[in-house]
MARROFI-488057 format. One line per 10 residues: number of its first residue (from 1); their letters; for each residue y, x, z of C-alpha. Coordinates in steps of 0.05 Angstrom, whole numbers. Layout:
! MARROFI-488057
NUM = A = Y/X/Z  ...
! end
This chain:
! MARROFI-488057
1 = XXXXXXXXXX = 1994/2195/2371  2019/2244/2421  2075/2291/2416  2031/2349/2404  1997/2309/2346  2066/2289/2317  2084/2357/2315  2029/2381/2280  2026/2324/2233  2094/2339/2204
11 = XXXXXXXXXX = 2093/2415/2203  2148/2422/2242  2131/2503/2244  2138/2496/2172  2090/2526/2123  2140/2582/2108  2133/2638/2155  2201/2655/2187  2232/2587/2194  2259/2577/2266
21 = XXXXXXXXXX = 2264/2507/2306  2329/2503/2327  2307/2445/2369  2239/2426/2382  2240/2368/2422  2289/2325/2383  2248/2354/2319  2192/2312/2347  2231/2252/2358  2259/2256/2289
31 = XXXXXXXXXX = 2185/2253/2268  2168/2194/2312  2227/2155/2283  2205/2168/2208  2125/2147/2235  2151/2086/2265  2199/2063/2208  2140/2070/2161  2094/2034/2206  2144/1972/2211
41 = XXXXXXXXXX = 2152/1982/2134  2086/1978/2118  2080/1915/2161  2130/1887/2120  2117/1903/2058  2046/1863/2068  2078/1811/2103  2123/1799/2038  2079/1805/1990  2021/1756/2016
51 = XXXXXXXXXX = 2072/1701/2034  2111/1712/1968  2045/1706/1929  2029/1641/1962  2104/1611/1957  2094/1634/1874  2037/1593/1873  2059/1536/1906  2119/1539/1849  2081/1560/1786
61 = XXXXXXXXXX = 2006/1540/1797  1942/1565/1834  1907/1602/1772  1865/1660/1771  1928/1685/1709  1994/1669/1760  1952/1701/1821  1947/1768/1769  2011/1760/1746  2047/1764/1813
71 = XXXXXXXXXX = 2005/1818/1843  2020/1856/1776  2093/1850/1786  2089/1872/1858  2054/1934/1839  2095/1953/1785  2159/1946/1825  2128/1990/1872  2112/2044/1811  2186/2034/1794
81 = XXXXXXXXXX = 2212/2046/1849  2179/2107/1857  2187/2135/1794  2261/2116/1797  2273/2141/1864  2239/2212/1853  2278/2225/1781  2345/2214/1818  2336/2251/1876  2317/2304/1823
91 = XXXXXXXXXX = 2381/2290/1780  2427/2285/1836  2398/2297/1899  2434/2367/1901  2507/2341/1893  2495/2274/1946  2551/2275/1992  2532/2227/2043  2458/2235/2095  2404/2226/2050
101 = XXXXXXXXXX = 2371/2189/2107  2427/2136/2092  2388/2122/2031  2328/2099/2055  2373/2063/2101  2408/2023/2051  2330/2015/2022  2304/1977/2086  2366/1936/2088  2360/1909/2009
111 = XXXXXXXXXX = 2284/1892/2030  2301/1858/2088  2351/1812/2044  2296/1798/2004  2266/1752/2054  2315/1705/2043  2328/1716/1969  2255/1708/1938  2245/1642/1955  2304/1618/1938
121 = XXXXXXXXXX = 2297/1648/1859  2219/1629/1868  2247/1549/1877  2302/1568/1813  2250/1583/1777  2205/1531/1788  2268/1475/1770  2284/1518/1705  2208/1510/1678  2208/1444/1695
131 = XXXXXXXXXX = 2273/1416/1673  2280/1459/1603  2210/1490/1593  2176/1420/1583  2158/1443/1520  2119/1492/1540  2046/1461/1546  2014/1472/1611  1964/1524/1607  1993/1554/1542
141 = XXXXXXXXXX = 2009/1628/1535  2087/1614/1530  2084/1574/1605  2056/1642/1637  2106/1689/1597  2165/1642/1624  2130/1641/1697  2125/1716/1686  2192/1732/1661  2225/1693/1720
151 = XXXXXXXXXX = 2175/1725/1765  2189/1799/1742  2266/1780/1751  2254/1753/1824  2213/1806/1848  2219/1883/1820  2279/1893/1847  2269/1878/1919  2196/1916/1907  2223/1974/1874
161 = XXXXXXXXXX = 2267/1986/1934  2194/1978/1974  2171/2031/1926  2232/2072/1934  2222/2084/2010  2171/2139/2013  2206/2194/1956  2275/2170/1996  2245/2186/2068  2215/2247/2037
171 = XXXXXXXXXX = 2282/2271/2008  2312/2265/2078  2255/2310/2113  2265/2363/2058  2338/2359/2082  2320/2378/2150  2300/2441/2162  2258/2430/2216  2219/2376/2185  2201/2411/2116
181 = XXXXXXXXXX = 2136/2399/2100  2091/2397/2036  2049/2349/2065  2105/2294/2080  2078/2246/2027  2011/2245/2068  2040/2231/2136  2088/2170/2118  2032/2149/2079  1988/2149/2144
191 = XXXXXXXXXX = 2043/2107/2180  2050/2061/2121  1972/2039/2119  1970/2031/2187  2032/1979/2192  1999/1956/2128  1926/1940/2177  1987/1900/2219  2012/1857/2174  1944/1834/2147
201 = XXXXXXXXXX = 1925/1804/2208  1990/1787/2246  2027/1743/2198  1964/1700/2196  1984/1678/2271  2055/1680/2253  2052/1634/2195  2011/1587/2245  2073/1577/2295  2128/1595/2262
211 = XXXXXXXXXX = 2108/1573/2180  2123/1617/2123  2196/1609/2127  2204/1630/2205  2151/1692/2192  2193/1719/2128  2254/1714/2174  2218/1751/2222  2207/1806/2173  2270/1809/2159
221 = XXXXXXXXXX = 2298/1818/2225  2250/1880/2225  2278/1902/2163  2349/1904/2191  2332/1928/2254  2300/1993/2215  2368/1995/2170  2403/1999/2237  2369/2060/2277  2361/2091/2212
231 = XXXXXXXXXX = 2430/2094/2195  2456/2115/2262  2412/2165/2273  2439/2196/2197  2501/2206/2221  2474/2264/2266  2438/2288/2195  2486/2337/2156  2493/2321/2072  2461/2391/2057
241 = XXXXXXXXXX = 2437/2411/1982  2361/2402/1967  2349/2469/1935  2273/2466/1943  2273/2405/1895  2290/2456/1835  2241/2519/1868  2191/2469/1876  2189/2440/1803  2195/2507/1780
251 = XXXXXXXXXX = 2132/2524/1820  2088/2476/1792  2098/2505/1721  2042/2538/1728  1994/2475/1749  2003/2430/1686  1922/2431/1682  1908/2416/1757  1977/2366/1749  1944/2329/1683
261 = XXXXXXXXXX = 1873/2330/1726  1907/2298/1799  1951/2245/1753  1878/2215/1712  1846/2231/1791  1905/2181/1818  1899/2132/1760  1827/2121/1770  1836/2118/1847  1879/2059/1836
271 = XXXXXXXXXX = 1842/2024/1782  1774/2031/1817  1806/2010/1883  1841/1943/1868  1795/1924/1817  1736/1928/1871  1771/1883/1906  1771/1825/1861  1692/1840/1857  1693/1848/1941
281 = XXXXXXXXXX = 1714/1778/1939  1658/1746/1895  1611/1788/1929  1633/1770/2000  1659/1697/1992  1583/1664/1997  1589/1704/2069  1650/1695/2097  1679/1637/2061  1739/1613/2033
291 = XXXXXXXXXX = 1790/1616/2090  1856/1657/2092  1828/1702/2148  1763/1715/2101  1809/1748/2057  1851/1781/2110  1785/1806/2140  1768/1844/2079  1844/1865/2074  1842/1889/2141
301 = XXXXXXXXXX = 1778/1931/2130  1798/1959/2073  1866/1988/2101  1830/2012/2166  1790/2046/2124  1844/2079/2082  1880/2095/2160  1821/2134/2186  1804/2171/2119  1881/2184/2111
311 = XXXXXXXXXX = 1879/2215/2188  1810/2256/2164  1854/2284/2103  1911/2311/2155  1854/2346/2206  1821/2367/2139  1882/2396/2097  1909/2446/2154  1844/2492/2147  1826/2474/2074
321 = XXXXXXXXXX = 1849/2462/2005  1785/2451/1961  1742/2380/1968  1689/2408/1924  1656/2366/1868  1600/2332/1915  1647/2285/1950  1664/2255/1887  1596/2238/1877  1591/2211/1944
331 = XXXXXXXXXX = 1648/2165/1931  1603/2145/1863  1543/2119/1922  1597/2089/1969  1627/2048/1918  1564/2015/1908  1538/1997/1981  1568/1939/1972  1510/1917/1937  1470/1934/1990
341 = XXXXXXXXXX = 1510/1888/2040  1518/1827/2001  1446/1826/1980  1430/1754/2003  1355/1773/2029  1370/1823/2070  1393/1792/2142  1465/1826/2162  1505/1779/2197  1559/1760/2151
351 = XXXXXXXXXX = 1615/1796/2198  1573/1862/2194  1571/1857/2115  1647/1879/2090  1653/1933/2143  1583/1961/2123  1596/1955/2045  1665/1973/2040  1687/2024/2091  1654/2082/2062
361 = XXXXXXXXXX = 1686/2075/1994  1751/2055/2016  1758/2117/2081  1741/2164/2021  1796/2133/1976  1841/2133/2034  1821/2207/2047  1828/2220/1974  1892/2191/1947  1941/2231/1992
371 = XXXXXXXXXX = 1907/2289/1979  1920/2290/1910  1992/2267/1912  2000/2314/1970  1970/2368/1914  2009/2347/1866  2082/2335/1893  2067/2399/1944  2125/2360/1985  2176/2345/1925
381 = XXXXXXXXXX = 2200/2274/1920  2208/2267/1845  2130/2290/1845  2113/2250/1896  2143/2186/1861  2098/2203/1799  2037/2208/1830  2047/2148/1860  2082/2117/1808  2006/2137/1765
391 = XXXXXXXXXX = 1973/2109/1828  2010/2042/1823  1995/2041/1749  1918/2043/1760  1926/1983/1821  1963/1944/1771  1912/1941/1716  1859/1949/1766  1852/1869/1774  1865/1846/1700
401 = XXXXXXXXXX = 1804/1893/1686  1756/1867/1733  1778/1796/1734  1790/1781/1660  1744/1841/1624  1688/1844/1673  1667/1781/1713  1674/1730/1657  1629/1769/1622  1583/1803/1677
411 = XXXXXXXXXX = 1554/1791/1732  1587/1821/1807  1530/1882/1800  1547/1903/1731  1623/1895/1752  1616/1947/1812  1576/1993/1770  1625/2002/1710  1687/2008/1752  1648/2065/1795
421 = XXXXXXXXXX = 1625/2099/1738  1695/2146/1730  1671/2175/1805  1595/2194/1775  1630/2231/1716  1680/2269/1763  1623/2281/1812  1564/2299/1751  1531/2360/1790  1490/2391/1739
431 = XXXXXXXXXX = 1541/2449/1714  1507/2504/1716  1543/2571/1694  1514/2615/1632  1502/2675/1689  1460/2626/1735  1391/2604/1716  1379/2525/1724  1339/2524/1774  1373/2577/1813
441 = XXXXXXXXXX = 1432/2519/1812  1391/2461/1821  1363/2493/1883  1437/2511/1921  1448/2459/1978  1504/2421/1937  1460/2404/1876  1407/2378/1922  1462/2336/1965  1481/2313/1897
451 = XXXXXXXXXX = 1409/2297/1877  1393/2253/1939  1467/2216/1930  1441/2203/1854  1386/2179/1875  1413/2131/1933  1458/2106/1882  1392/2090/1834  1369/2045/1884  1421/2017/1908
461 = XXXXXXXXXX = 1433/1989/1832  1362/1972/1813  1334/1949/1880  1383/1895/1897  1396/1825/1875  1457/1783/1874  1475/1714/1901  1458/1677/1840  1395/1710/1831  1368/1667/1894
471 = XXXXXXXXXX = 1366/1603/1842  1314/1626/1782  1318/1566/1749  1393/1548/1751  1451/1547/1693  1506/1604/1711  1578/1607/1676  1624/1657/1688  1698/1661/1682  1760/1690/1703
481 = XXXXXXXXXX = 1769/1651/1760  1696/1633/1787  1620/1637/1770  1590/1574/1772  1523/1554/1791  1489/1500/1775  1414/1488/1808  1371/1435/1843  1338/1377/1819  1348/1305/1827
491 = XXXXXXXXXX = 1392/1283/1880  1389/1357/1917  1431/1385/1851  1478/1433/1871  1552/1456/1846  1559/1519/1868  1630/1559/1852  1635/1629/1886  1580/1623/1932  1604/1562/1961
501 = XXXXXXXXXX = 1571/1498/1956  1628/1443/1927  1596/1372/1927  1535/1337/1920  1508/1275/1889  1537/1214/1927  1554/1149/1927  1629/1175/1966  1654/1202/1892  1642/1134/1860
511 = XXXXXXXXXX = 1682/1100/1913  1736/1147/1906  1754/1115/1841  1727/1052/1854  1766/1029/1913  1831/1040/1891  1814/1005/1832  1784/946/1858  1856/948/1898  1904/944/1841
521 = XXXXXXXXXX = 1941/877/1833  1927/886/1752  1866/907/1705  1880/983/1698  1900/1028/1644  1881/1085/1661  1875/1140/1716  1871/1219/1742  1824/1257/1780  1845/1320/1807
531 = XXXXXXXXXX = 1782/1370/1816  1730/1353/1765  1670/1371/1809  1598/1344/1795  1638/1293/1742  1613/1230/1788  1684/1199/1799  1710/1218/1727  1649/1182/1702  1653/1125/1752
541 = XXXXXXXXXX = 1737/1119/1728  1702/1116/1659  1651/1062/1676  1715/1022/1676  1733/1021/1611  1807/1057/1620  1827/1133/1597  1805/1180/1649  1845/1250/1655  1811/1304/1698
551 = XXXXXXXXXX = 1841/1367/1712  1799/1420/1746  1830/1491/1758  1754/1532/1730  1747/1530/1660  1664/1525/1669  1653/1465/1727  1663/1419/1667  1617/1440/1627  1567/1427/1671
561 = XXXXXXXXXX = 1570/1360/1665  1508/1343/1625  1462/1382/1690  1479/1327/1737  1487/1267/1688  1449/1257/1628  1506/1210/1592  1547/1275/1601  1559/1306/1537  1573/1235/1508
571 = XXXXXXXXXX = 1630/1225/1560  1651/1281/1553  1662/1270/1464  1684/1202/1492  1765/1185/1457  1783/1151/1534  1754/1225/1574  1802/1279/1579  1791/1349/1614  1837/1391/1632
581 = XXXXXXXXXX = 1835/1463/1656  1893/1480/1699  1918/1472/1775  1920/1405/1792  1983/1405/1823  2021/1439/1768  1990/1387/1715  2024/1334/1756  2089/1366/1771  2105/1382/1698
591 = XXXXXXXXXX = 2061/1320/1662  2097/1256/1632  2041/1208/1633  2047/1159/1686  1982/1126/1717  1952/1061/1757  1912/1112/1804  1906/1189/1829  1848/1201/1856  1849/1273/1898
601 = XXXXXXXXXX = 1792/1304/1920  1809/1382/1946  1752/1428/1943  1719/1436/2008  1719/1462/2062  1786/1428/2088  1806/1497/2122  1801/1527/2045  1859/1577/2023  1905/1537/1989
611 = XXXXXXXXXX = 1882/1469/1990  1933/1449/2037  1978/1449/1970  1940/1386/1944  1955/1348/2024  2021/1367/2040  2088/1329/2032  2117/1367/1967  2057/1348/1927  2058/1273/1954
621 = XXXXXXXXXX = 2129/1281/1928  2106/1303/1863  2054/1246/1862  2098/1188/1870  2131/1206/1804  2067/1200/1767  2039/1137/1799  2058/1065/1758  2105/1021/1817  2040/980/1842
631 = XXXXXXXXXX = 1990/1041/1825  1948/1067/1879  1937/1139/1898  1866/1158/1928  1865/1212/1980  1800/1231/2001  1796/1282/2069  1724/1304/2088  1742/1320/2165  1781/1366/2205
641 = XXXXXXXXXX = 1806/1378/2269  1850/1325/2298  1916/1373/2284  1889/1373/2213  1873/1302/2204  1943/1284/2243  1984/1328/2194  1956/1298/2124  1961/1225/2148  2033/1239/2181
651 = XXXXXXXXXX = 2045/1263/2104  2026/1211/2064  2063/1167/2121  2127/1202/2104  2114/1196/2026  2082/1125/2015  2111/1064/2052  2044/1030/2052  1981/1069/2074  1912/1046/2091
661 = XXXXXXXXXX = 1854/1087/2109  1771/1079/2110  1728/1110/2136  1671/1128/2074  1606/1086/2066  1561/1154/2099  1601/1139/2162  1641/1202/2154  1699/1228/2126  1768/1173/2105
671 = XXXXXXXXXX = 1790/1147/2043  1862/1148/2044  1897/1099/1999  1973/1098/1988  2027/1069/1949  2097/1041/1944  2080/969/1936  2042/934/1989  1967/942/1989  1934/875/1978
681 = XXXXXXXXXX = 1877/852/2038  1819/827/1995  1753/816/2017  1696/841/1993  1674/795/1945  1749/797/1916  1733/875/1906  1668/861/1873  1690/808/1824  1754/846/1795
691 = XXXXXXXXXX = 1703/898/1774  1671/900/1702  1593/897/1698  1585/977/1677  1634/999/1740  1586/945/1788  1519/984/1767  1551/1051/1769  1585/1030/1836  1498/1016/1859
701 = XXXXXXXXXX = 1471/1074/1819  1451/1109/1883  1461/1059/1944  1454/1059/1996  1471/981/1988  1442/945/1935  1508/907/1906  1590/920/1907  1602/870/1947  1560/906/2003
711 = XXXXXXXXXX = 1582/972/1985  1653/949/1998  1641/907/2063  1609/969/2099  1676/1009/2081  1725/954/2092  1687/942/2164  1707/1020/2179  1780/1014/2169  1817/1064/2220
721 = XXXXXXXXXX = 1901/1041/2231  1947/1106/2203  1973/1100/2265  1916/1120/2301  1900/1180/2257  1972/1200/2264  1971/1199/2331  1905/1242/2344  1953/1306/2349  2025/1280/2370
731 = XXXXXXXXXX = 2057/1354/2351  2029/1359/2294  2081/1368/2234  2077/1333/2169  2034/1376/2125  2082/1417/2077  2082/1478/2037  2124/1512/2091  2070/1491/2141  2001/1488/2118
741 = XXXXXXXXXX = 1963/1471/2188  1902/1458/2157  1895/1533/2128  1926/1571/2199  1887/1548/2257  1863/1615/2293  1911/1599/2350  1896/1521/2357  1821/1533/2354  1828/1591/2414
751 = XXXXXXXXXX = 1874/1555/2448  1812/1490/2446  1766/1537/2469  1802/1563/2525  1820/1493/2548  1747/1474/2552  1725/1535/2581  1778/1520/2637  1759/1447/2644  1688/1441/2634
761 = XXXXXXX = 1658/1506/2675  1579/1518/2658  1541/1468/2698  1504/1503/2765  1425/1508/2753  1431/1502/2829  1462/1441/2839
! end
């Protein structure tokens, strides 16, 4: 932005006629200080929160409930924080005796501490509920009110001081004379959403070199660094009273219909916004995938489209002051191109889809929501903080709605349509006046805009089809965490969860809980398999005769057990088959039961957001606690780069002394198998003979080898040294929470591609 923009953008001419610049140039630079300290805040703040939300579910679980539950908090610290910040300023803004711009100072530097302080009460937490809340079962309402107790204590304060920044940083521009504007709120908003663009792409490369700990750090020393400037350039800011608070309140008295109007207006802006999100997401996911830079894409897009409808809004607002009622409907229609973009016949490609669906709805928003605190506050900070505060109370429930009201009961279409529907009531054009003759009305240009928008919107509802609606003939479930799809016949059946397609019918899942079996020194007991899937190594662990425990983290995969086997329903009613719904990791950090094998088996693709939680060395940890001395644990890893592959087998290095690895009977993909007492070498006759008849034929059920003892001997003839594995990417760390390599790879796949394109030029036709 240049100088001339700046100036303009912050009214430094002031609104009211008569006010003199005592100093223009260093007015300017004053509001290129506040632009930049809101840009590097907003980078933060976005920085925090996505790393804080993956350390709170690496402590408390990876559900669909702890992923609302921390999002909620951050919001409503946010809405505090406002709110809190605007009443005092109000209350005692008048008799402060220091720089108010030493406020937002002290602000900054209480966020920056935060960085080190979250993850520190985060890993409290997690001890407390598991050392004194073992009573608490594990998916039980009382675990998520503990987990959201702790989690409120942990994080509002540190996010209400996030919160607190922009009524602060307005306060101290009210101060200033030459910086008085009534559309502050709107400018550090500007700033804010376009750090906020930053730090949903940056910290993804961040994370990949430096881990979550180094990139928090890093945020901090931001932080800091703002606290710094900020507070020495207050001491050239005189303590002066804010009269205009009082005027300014005063002023408004007269509003209280237009103020009741803006708040619902704000509410619903919220609401609509992050509950589209959770529905963006569902849409998208078949499209873009599961990856940690799928969701930072849509992230990203979303907040560039806030940015440039935010920068509209400040052109727009010096020469106007009424939006009219037809952009309101228009917002109605953009919130539902989406369904335009994700309908799976037409042929976008998939990196054209969320920047053609969602840009229009979220520019408007991002156009729309300073406007209306800008409206509302008319520059006042205690204002200000409650339209935002209204704002943050609409993002807040936003999710809960769509996720746990909406999808689990209808489908991504329906969703869209009843979260829009606020925008076609605001927007509803046919109001025609008792003086003005219907069709006179219908006739004026904005009723026929508003027609044509209707009937966009008509066909963008009734004339599209969903992902699921590609498979006529399958079985959908929805819940709050997925929507399942079950279709195909035969051996092409298909588990579909989100759009992407999680496993198949193979003879790989049997051997998962075969193998380790066949291993054991001793008949087994029993055993776990973590991630239910099609059912196939559940039902192969049960083909044994022992108790088999699954644990799958969405509630409807099991229940579509009986679609790929037909004994399904009776295992399931079986007294040794036990199902439970919950994050597989959390079920084994807080369980008691001890077993002879863990089979793990992370949904695919390896590069998946989050699975590196179920392959890194804290859950190995976690692992080793549940496994029997001699028991076995069952690792299976379905490819990867060689950083990826090094990183889990350097893991389980660290956290088993004795580690073997095959590679499957397909010829792709490795059976890890690990444990603390040495793994017997058996050949594979001695596999086949310590199994009972029932596990043998289930074992054969779908070759590719017509006995167990071949089945084994073209697995045992594939076995790959750890060494070797560990060794295909020497700097590659031990997988950890701190350092998921298998989710961050932008850098290490570029950095491939570069090397090849240096080393292996394009051959010369000529030569």
């Amino acid at each position: 932005m240049s100088t001339e923009t700046i100036d303009r953008e912050l009214d430094v001419h002031s609104l009211q006629a008569g006010v003199q610049r005592p100093d223009a140039r260093a007015s300017v630079i004053s509001a290129y200080w506040y632009f930049a300290f809101f840009f590097i805040s907003g980078f933060c703040s976005i920085l925090y929160e996505l790393i804080w939300l993956r350390l709170a579910m690496a402590r408390f679980g990876v559900t669909t409930a702890m992923v609302s539950i921390v999002l909620s908090i951050f919001m409503a610290g946010l809405g505090v924080g406002s709110l809190a910040a605007g009443y005092l300023i109000r209350r005692y803004g008048s008799r402060l005796a220091s720089p108010p711009l030493q406020l937002y100072a002290m602000a900054e530097l209480f966020i920056g501490c935060s960085a080190v302080i979250v993850p520190l009460e985060l890993l409290a937490g997690h001890w407390l509920l598991e050392h004194l809340g073992s009573g608490l079962s594990l998916s039980s309402s009382g675990y998520y009110l503990a987990a959201g107790f702790w989690l409120a204590f942990s994080l509002i304060p540190w996010c209400s001081c996030m919160g607190a920044t922009i009524p602060l940083a307005m306060f101290s521009i009210r101060s200033d004379s030459c910086l008085e504007s009534r559309r502050s709120f709107s400018f550090l908003y500007l700033a804010n959403v376009l750090g906020a663009v930053a730090g949903a792409l940056i910290p993804l490369l961040l994370v990949e070199v430096f881990g979550f700990t180094g990139s928090l750090r890093f945020g901090m020393a931001l932080n800091l660094a703002i606290f710094a400037v900020a507070f020495v350039l207050s001491r050239k800011q005189r303590p002066q009273a804010d009269a205009g608070i009082e005027n300014a309140a005063a002023g408004l008295t007269s509003r209280q219909t237009l103020s009741g109007v803006t708040l619902w207006l704000l509410f619903f802006t919220g609401l609509t916004t992050m509950g589209m999100e959770v529905i963006w997401t569902r849409l998208y996911t078949p499209y873009v995938g599961t990856f940690v830079y799928s969701f930072a894409s849509i992230l990203a897009m979303y907040l560039v489209a806030t940015f440039i409808g935010s920068r509209i809004y400040r052109l727009w607002s010096r020469r106007h002051e009424s939006e009219g009622t037809l952009v309101w409907l228009i917002v109605w229609c953009g919130s539902l191109l989406p369904l335009l973009t994700a309908d799976p016949r037409l042929g976008f490609p998939a990196f054209l889809r969320v920047p053609l669906g969602i840009a229009a709805f979220s520019g408007l928003l991002g156009f729309l929501t300073p406007m209306l605190v800008d409206r509302f506050s008319q520059g006042d900070p205690d204002r200000a903080g409650i339209g935002y505060a209204v704002n943050v109370a609409g993002c807040i429930l936003g999710p809960l709605f769509a996720g746990f009201v909406l999808l689990p009961h209808l489908d991504e279409r329906q969703g869209l349509v009843l979260l829009a529907l606020p925008w076609l009531l605001v927007g509803f054009p046919f109001r025609p006046s008792q003086t003005t003759p219907l069709l006179r009305h219908l006739l004026r240009p904005q009723a026929l805009g508003s027609c044509v928008v209707g009937l966009a919107s008509l066909g963008l509802i009734f004339a599209t089809q969903t992902y699921e609606q590609q498979y006529p003939k399958s079985d959908v479930r929805r819940d709050s965490t997925a929507t399942v799809i079950a279709a195909g016949k035969g051996m092409d059946r298909q588990l579909i969860v989100n759009g992407i397609s999680m496993t198949r019918l193979t003879p790989i899942t049997k051997l998962m809980a075969s193998l380790p079996l066949a291993f054991l020194d001793r008949p087994p007991q029993n055993a776990l398999v973590i991630c239910f899937g099609m059912g196939t190594t559940h039902r192969s662990m049960l083909s044994w005769g022992i108790d088999s425990t699954a644990v799958d983290l969405v509630p409807s995969v099991p229940t579509m057990f009986w679609y790929y086997h037909a004994d399904g329903d009776k295992l399931l009613n079986s007294p040794r088959s036990h199902i439970v719904i919950d994050d597989g990791r959390r079920f084994l950090e807080r369980t008691r039961g001890q077993y002879d094998v863990i089979v793990i088996d992370p949904p695919p693709p390896v590069q998946a957001a989050g699975s590196s939680l179920l392959y890194s060395l804290e859950f190995y940890s976690a692992a080793t606690q549940r496994l029997r001395p001699d028991g076995i644990l069952q690792q299976w890893l379905p490819g990867g780069d060689p950083a990826i592959t090094a990183a889990i087998a350097r893991a389980l290095k660290e956290s088993f002394p004795y580690v073997r690895a095959f590679v499957s009977v397909e010829g792709w993909g490795i059976h890890f198998l690990a444990s603390q007492q040495p793994i017997p070498d058996r050949s594979p006759a001695d596999l086949a003979k310590r199994m009972p008849a029932s596990a043998s034929a289930d074992l054969v059920e779908w070759g590719p080898f017509p006995t167990a003892e071949q089945e084994f001997a073209a697995v045992l003839k594939r076995e790959v040294p750890i060494s070797r594995l560990v060794a295909e990417d020497v700097y590659a760390p031990a997988m950890q929470d701190d350092r998921p390599v298998n989710e961050y790879y932008l850098l290490r796949q570029l950095g491939a591609w570069l090397y090849l394109e240096a080393w292996n030029p394009p051959l010369d036709p000529n030569r």
